[in-house]
Structures are given as structure tokens and as C-alpha cells.
matplotlib code that plots the C-alpha trace (Angstrom):
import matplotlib.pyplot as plt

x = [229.0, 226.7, 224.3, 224.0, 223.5, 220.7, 219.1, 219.3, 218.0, 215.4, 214.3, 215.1, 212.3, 209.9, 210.4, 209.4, 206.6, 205.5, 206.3, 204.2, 200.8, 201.3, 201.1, 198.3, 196.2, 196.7, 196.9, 195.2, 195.2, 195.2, 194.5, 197.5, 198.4, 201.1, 200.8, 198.6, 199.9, 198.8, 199.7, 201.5, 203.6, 206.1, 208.7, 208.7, 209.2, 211.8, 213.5, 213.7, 214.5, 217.6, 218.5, 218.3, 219.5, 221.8, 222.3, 222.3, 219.4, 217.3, 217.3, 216.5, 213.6, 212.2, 212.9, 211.3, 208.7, 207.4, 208.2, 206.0, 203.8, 203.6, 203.6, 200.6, 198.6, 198.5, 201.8, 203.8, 205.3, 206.9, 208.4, 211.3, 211.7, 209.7, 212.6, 215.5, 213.6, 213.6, 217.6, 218.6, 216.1, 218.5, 221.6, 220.8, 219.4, 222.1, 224.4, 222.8, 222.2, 226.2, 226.8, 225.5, 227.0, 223.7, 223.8, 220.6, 220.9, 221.2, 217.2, 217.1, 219.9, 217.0, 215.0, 218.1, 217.8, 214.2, 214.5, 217.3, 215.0, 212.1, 213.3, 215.2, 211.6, 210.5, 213.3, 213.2, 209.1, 209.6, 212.3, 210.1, 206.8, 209.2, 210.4, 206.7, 205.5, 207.9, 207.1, 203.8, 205.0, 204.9, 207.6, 209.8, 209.0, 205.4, 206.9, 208.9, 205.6, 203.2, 205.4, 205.7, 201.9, 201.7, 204.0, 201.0, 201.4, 205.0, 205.0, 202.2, 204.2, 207.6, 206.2, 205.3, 208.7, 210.0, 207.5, 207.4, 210.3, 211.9, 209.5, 208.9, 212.4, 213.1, 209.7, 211.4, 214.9, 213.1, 212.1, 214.9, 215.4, 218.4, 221.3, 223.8, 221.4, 220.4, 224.1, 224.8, 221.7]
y = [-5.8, -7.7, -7.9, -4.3, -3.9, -5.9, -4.5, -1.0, -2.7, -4.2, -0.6, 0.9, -1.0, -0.6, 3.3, 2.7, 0.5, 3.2, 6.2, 4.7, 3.6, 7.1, 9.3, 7.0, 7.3, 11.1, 13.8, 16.6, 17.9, 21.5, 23.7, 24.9, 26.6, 23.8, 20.3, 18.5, 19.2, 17.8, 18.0, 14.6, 12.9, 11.6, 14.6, 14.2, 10.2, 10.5, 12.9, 10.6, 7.7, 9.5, 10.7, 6.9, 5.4, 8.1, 9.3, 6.0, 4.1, 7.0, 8.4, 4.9, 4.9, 8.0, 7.6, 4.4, 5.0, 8.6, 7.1, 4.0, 6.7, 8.4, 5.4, 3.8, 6.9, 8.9, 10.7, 8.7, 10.7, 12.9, 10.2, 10.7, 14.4, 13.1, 10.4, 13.5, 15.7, 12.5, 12.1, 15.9, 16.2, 13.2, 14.5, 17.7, 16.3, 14.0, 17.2, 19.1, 16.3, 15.9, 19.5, 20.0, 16.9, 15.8, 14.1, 13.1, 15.7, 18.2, 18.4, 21.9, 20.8, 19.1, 22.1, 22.9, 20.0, 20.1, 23.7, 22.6, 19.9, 22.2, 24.9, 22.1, 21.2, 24.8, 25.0, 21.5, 22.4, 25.1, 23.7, 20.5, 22.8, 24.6, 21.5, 20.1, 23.4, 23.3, 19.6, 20.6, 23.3, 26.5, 29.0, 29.5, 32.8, 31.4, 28.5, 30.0, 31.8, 29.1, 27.2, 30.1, 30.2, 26.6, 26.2, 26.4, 22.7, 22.5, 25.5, 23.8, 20.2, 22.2, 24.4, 20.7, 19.2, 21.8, 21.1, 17.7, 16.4, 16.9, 15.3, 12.5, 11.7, 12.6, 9.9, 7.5, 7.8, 8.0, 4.4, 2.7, 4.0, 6.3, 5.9, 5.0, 2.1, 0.4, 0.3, -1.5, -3.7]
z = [125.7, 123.3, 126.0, 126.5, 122.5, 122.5, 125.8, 123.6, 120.1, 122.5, 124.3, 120.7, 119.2, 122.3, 122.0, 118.5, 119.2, 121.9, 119.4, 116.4, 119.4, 120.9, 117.8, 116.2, 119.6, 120.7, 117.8, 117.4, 113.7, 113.1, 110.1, 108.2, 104.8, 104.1, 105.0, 107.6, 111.2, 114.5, 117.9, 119.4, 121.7, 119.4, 119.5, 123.6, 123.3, 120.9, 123.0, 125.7, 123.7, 122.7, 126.5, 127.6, 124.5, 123.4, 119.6, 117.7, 119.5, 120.2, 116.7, 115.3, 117.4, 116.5, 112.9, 113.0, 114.9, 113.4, 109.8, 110.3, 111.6, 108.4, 106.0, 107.4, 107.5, 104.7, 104.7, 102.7, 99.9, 103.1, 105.4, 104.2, 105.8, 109.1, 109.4, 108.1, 110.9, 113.7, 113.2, 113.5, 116.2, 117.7, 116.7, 118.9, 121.8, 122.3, 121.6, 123.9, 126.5, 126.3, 126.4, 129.7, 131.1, 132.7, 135.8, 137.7, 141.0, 138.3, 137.3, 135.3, 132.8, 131.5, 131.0, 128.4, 126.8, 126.0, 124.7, 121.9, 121.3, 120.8, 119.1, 116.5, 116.0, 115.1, 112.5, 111.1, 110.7, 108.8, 106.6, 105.9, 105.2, 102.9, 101.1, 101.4, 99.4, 96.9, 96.2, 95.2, 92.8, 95.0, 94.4, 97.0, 98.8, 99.1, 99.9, 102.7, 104.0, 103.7, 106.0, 108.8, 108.9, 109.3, 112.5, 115.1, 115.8, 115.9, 118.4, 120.8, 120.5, 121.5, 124.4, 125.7, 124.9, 126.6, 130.2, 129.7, 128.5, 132.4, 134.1, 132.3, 132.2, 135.6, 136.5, 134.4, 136.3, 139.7, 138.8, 138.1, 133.8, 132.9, 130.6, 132.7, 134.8, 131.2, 130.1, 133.2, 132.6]

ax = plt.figure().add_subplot(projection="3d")
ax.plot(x, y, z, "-o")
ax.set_aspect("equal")
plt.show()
């Protein structure tokens, strides 16, 4: 049992590692009324980190990973909600992951799956651009549409959760990576 623990700390942290090189390499910023969006790769690997890793593992890695992110360029004073958004992202990708009782022959649950996980990250946008706002003194129906406006980028990295998410993870089981394979690693 310990074994399998620190297989998952180990892939944990490499999911992390991967997370924190793939947002810092690929972004694409885009204009916005509140805060300073871009369009990454780090929503889709944390996804996937939590359908290998499951809830615990997967949300570590995605908290870690997209908070060092933000700490070591420029976004520190809002990490906290990056690392708050990373964990419910988790929470309902693992939910939904469970919900549909995934099995690998089964290839469109997947295609449910990403959709909770991109529409979480539409909502948990909108709710950090609010906060965000309101940080800086805004009142909160401003607030409130300041961060609509500002949900291009979260939109564009969702629609690509939402196609990507499947394949990637059906690549990655294809060669030898799923859940159930690195519990009985």
C-alpha cells in the first residue's frame, strides 16, 4: 500500500512539474476588463491528473502546479483563488469521473467528464473575476459584470478541455497509464 502512495505522490508532483512547464511555455494572454487571462494547458492536465490520480492526488497537482504558476509570475496576491479554483475543479472532475462509472471501452463518458470540468471552469472564472474586482475596490454589480466580459479565455480553455481532455486521456491509457494500471503499479 505504501508503494502505491508514493507511486501517486511521485506522478502527483510530475503532474505538477508538467502543469507549472506547460502553463509557463504555452499561454496566450487576452484582453479583459478584470484580471489578466490567458489561454493554457493547465485546466486540461489537471483534469487528467485527477482522472489518474483521483481527487486527492489530482487536486494537489493542480493546486500546486497552477499556484507555483501564479507565484512566480506576477499573480501573486490571487493564488490563493487559482489554488481554491484547482481544488473544486478536482472535486468535480473526480465527482463526475465517478458518476459515470468510467471504464475504458466506454470512450464518450469522457466527453461528460470534460464538460463538468469545463463548465466548473466557466463558473469558478466568473466567481474569481468577481472576487478579483472587488479586491480592488469595485462595487459588486460592476464587479459581477466586469467578470462576465472577462470570461473569453476561460471559454476558449474549456471548449478545449472539453475536445481534448478525451483524447489525451484515452492516448495516455492506450499506453499503458490509467487509474486502475498505476494503483496496481
Amino acid at each position: 500500500m505504501k508503494s502505491v502512495q508514493l507511486k501517486k505522490v511521485v506522478f502527483a508532483g510530475l503532474f505538477a512539474a508538467i502543469i507549472l512547464i506547460g502553463i509557463s511555455v504555452i499561454r496566450i494572454p487576452l484582453p479583459a476588463i478584470v484580471g489578466r487571462p490567458f489561454i493554457h494547458f493547465g485546466n486540461i492536465l489537471t483534469v487528467i491528473a485527477v482522472m489518474l490520480l483521483g481527487f486527492g492526488y489530482g487536486a494537489a497537482a493542480g493546486a500546486i502546479g497552477l499556484g507555483l504558476f501564479d507565484l512566480l509570475n506576477g499573480y501573486a496576491a490571487t493564488a490563493w483563488l487559482t489554488v481554491i479554483e484547482a481544488i473544486i475543479l478536482a472535486a468535480m472532475v473526480s465527482w463526475s469521473f465517478r458518476l459515470v462509472h468510467y471504464s475504458e471501452d466506454r470512450f464518450l463518458q469522457l466527453y461528460w467528464v470534460s464538460l463538468v470540468a469545463g463548465i466548473t471552469k466557466i463558473v469558478t472564472s466568473w466567481c474569481t473575476g468577481v472576487i478579483e474586482a472587488l479586491m480592488v475596490g469595485t462595487t459588486l454589480n460592476v464587479a459581477m459584470i466586469g467578470a462576465f466580459t472577462s470570461l473569453l479565455a476561460a471559454t476558449i480553455n474549456s471548449i478545449a478541455c472539453f475536445i481534448l481532455v478525451p483524447l489525451i486521456y484515452r492516448m495516455l491509457t492506450r499506453v499503458g497509464f490509467s487509474r486502475q494500471r498505476l494503483s496496481a503499479l
